[in-house]
N, C-alpha and C positions, 0 to 999 in steps of 0.2 A: 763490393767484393766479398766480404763478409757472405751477407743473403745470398749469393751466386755459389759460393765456397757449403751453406750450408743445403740448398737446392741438391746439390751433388752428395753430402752426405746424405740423407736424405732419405735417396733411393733404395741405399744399401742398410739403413742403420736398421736394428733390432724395434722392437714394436714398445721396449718398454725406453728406451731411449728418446725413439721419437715425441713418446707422451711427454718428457720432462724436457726437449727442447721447444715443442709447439706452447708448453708453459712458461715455458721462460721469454721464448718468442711475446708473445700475447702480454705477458707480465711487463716486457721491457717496453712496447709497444703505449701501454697503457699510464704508463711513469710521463712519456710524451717526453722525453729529452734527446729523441731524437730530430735531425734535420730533415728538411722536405723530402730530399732525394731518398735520407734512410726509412724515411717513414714510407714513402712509396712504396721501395723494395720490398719493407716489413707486410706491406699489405697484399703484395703479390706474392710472398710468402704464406700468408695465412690463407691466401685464396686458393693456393697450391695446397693446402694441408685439408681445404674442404673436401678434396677426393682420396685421402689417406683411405687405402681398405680398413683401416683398425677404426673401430666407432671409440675407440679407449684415448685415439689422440686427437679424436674430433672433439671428447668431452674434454679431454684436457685444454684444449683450446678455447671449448666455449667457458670453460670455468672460469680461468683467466680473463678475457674480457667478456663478458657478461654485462656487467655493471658499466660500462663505459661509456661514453655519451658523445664520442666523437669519432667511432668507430663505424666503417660504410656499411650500409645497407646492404649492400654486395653481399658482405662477409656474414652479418645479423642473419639478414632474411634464409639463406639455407640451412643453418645451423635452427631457425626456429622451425626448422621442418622436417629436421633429420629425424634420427630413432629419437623415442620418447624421453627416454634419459638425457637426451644431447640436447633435445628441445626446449626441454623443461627448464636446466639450467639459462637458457638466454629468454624463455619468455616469463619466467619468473621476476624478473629483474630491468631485464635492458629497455634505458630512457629512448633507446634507437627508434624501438616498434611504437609505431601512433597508434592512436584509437582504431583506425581503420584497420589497420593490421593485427589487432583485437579482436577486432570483430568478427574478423575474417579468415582466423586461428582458430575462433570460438567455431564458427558454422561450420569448419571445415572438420575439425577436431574430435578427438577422442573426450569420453567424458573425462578423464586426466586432465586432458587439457585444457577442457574448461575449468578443472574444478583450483588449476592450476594458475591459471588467467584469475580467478575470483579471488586469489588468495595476495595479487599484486597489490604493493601501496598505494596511495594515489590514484586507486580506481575512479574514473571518471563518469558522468551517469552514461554516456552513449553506450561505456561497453558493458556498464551494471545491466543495462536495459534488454543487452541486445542475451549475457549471461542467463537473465530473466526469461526471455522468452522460447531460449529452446532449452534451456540448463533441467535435471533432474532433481531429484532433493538433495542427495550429495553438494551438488555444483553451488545450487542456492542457499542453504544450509550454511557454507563456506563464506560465499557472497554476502550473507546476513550477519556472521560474525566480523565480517572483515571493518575495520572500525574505521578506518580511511575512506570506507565506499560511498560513493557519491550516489542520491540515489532521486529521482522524477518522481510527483506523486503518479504521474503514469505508471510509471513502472512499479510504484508498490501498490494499484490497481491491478495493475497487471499480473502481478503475482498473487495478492488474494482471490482471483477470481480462476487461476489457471492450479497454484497447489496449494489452495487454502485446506481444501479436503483434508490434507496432510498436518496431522497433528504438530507437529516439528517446525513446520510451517509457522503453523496459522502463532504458535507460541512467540516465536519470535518477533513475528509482525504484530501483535499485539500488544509486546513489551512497547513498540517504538512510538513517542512523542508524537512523530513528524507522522502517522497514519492519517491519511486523508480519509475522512468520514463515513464519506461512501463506500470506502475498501473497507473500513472496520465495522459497519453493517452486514457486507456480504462475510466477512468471517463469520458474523454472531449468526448468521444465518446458518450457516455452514456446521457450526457449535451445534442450534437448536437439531439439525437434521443430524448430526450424529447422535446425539442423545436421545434422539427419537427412535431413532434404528435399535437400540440395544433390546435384546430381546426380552431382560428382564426388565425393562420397562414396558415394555408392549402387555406383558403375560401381568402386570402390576395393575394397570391403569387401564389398559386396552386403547387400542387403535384411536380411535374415533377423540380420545380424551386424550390424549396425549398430541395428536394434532392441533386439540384445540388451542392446548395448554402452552407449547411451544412456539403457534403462534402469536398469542397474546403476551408469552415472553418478550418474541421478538419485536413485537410493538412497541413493547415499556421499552426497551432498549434502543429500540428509532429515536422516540419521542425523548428519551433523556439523552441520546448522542447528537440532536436537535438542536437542544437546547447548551449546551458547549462544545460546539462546532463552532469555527471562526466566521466574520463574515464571507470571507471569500470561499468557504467550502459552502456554503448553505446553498447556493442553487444549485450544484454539482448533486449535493445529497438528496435536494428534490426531485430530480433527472432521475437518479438511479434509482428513489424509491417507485416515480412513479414508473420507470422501467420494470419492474420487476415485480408491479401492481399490487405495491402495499400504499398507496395514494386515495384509500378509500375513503367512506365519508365517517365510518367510523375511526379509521385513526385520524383523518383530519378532526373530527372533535376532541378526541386525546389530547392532542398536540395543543387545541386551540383553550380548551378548560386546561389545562397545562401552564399555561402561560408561553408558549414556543411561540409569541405573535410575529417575531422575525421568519423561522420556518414558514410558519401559516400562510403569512404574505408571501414565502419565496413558491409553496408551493400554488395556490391560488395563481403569481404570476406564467408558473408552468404548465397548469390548468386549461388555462384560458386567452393567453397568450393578448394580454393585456398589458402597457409598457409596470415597471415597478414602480415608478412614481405614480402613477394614476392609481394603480391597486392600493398603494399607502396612504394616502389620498383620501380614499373612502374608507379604509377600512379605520382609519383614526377620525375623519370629521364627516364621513355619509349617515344619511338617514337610514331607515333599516328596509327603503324600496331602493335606493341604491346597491347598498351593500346585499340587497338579497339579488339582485339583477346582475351583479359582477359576481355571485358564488354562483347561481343557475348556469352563466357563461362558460363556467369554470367547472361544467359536467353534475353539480350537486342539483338532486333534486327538487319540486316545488315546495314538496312536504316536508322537507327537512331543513330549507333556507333558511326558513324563520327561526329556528330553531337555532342556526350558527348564528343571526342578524342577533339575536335577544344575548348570546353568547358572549358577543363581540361588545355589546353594550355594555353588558355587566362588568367585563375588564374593563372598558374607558371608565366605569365611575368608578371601578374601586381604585384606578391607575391614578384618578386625579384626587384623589380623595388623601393621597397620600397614605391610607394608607398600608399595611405589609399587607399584601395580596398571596391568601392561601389556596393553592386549587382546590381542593377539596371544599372550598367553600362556593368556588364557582358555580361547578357539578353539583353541588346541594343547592343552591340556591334555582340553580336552572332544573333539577328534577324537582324540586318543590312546586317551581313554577308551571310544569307539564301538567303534573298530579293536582293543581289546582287549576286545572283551565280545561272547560266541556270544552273548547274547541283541539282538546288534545287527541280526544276519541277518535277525530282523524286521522290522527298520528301513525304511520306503521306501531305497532308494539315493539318491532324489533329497537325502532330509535328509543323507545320512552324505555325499554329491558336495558340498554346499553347505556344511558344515561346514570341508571340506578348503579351498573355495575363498576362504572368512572365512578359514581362518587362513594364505594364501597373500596374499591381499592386506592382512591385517593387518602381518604379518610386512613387504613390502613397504615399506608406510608408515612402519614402524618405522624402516624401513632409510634412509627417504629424509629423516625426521625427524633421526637419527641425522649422516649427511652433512651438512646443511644447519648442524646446532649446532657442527661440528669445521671446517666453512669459515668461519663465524662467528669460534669462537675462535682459529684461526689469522690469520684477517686483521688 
C-alpha cells in the first residue's frame, strides 16, 4: 500500500522531491529489511522511476544503489546506459555488471566510459584486455594505474606493440615486474626509434650512424633481456626476435659469446625446428660436425658454422672447468683464434670485423663492471 500510495505521489510531486524520495526509496531498499512482497513492490518502484523525465532523480536513484549486489539487472543494466553521469555512478561500482557487460559498455562506450570501466576495483584481466585493445592513452593510462587490475601477458603485449609509441605508455610498462620479455623488447625498440628520430641527433651523428648505433643498442639490450628472462618467456622471446629479424647470425654470436646458452638453444630450436631436447643434446655433448649440421639447419651459414661450433666448445670447457666464465674472454679467445688460422682467409671479413668488435665492447663492459664494484667497495 505504501509503494501504490507513493506511485500516485509520484506523478504529481516536484522534481526536487522526487530526487529525495527515489533516495530513500533505493537507500531503504538496499538496508534489505524489507519482506518479499515489500521488496518486490520496492523494485517495481524503482523500475517506474527508470522513465522519470528528470535525469536528477534517475541519478539520485542510481547513487543510492549503485554498490549493491542484490539489486536486478532489470534495474542496473538501464541505468548503466542512461546519460553519462547516471551511468557512470552504477558502472563505476556495481558487483551487478559482469565482465561481459564490461566489455560490452567498453565497445559500446564513450572514452568516459571506458576510462571509467579502468578505474573499477577488482578489474579482472578479460575486461583489462578488452580496455587494452580499443582504449586511448587516457583509458589506459587509468588502466595502468589502477592497482587492483588484473592484467594477461597478452594483453601487456598487446599494449606495448599498439601504444608503446606513447611515451606515458611505454613508462609505465616498463616500470612493471610482470613485463613479459618480448613486450619489453618491442618497447626498447620503440625507445631506440624515438631517439633516432630527434633531429638533433640526426644533424649530430647523421643518418646512417645513428641507425647503426641504435641498432647495436638494441642488440645489447635483446642479449642482456636474454639472459634474465624466465624460463618460460625464453622461447616467446625468440619468436618475437626472430619475428621482427633481429635472429641474425650476428647477434646469435652476441648472445652465444654472451653466455645466453639458454636463449641460443631456444633460439636455434626456433630456427630449425628441431625438438629442444635434441638441440640440448648436441649443443652440450655433440662433436663440432654435429653441432655444425644442427646450426646450418637452423639457416646459419657453411662459413660461419665453424665458427659458432669452436664457440660452443670454448663455453663447455670453460663451463666444466669451473671456472668464472668471462665473455669477454670468449670473444678474445675466439678472435685470437681467427687471426691465427690461414684457413680464416676464408672467412667473410664481415664475421672476423664482428668478432673483434664483441670482444671490444665485451672487454668494455668488463671494464665498466669492474670500476662500478671498486666505487662500491671503496665507499
Amino acid at each position: 500500500m505504501i509503494i501504490q500510495a507513493f506511485l500516485r505521489w509520484v506523478e504529481t510531486a516536484k522534481t526536487s522531491d522526487r530526487m529525495r524520495a527515489a533516495s530513500a526509496l533505493g537507500r531503504a531498499y538496499v538496508k534489505n529489511e524489507m519482506n518479499t512482497l515489500d521488496r518486490h513492490a520496492a523494485e517495481m518502484a524503482m523500475t517506474f522511476l527508470l522513465d522519470d523525465p528528470s535525469p536528477k532523480v534517475r541519478l539520485s536513484l542510481a547513487e543510492a544503489i549503485g554498490e549493491c549486489s542484490f539489486v536486478p539487472r532489470t534495474i542496473i543494466l538501464p541505468l548503466a546506459e542512461d546519460q553519462p553521469e547516471i551511468a557512470y555512478a552504477v558502472i563505476s561500482c556495481s558487483p551487478v555488471l559482469t565482465d561481459a557487460d564490461l566489455v560490452d559498455l567498453a565497445a559500446r562506450g564513450s572514452h568516459e566510459t571506458r576510462a571509467v570501466i579502468a578505474a573499477r576495483q577488482g578489474m579482472s584481466r578479460p575486461v583489462a584486455a578488452a580496455i587494452a585493445e580499443i582504449g586511448g592513452e587516457e583509458e589506459v593510462l587509468i588502466l595502468l594505474e589502477n592497482q587492483q587490475a588484473q592484467f594477461s601477458r597478452r594483453t601487456l603485449k598487446r599494449l606495448s606493440d599498439r601504444l608503446g609509441h606513447l611515451w606515458s605508455i611505454r613508462n609505465h610498462l616498463l616500470d612493471r615486474p610482470d613485463l613479459p620479455a618480448d613486450a619489453r623488447h618491442t618497447l626498447v625498440e620503440k625507445v631506440g626509434h624515438a631517439l633516432a628520430g630527434f633531429s638533433l641527433v640526426q644533424a649530430a651523428i647523421g643518418d646512417r650512424r645513428v641507425e647503426r648505433i641504435t641498432r647495436e643498442a638494441c642488440d645489447r639490450a635483446a642479449v642482456s633481456m636474454a639472459g634474465t628472462a624466465g624460463a618460460d618467456e625464453v622461447p616467446a622471446l625468440a619468436e618475437h626476435l626472430r619475428a621482427t629479424g633481429r635472429l641474425t647470425p650476428a647477434f646469435l654470436l652476441h648472445a652465444l659469446c654472451s653466455g645466453k646458452i639458454d636463449f641460443f638453444a631456444a633460439a636455434i630450436v626456433n630456427l630449425s625446428g628441431v625438438p629442444e631436447k635434441r638441440v640440448r643434446s648436441i649443443l652440450a655433448d655433440g662433436r663440432i660436425p654435429a653441432i655444425r649440421a644442427l646450426l646450418e639447419s637452423a639457416g646459419l651459414g657453411r662459413d660461419v658454422s665453424t665458427l659458432f661450433a669452436e664457440a660452443m666448445l670454448m663455453w663447455r670447457k670453460e663451463s666444466r672447468s669451473g671456472a668464472a666464465i668471462v665473455a669477454a674472454s670468449i670473444s678474445s679467445m675466439l678472435l685470437q683464434k681467427l687471426q691465427g688460422t690461414a684457413a680464416s682467409a676464408g672467412l667473410s671479413g664481415g664475421i672476423a670485423d664482428l668478432v673483434e668488435k664483441l670482444t671490444i665492447a665485451e672487454q668494455r663492459q668488463t671494464a665498466r663492471d669492474y670500476a662500478q664494484t671498486a666505487a662500491r667497495e671503496a665507499a
